[in-house]
N, C-alpha and C positions, 0 to 999 in steps of 0.2 A: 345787903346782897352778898352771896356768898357765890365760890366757885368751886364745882368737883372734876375733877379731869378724871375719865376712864379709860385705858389705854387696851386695845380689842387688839387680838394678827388679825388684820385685814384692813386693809387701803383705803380706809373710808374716813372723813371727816363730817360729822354731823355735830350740830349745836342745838340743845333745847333749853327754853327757857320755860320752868317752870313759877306759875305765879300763887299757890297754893301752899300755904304753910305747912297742911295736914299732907296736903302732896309731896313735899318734900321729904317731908319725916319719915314715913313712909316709905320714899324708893331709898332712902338710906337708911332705914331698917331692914329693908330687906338686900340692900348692898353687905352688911354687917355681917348678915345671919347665913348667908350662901356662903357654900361648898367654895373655898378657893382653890384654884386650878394650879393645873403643875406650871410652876413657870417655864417656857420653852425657849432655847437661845434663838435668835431668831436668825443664824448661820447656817442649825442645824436643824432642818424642817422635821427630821425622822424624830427627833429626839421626844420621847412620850408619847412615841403614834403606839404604844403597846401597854401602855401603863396601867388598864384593865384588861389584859392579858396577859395571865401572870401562864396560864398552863400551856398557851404557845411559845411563848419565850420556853418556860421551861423543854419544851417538846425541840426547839431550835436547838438549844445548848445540849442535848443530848445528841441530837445527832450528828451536831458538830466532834463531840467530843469520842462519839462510835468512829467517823471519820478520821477522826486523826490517830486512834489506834489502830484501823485498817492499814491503810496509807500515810506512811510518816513521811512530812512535809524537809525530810532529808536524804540524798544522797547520799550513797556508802561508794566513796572511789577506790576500792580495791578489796 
């Protein structure tokens, strides 16, 4: 008898026991062969909420960056 721990963001403890050899083989074939996901700190919720949206970030950082050559984030005292 073996043990796989998968570790999910989200508050949940579930336990399955699988009794099926082929079944096993199986959900860890296909645990293998899947897309792994961005790892997220789990401090910072935002962190990867854009990570197939690469032309809104882009579209973000421009406007930021039009921004700050309008309005420079400095005072001039005199």
């Amino acid at each position: 008898m073996g043990t796989v721990i998968i570790n999910v963001p989200q508050d949940i403890n579930e336990k399955y026991d699988i009794k099926s050899i082929e079944a096993s083989i199986e959900l860890l074939e296909k645990l293998k062969n899947s897309k792994p996901e961005t790892e997220v700190n789990s401090n910072d919720s935002l962190l990867g909420l854009f990570e197939n949206e690469s032309e809104i970030i882009d579209g973000i950082t421009e406007s930021a960056m039009q921004s700050r050559e309008k309005d420079s984030l400095r005072l001039n005292n005199g």
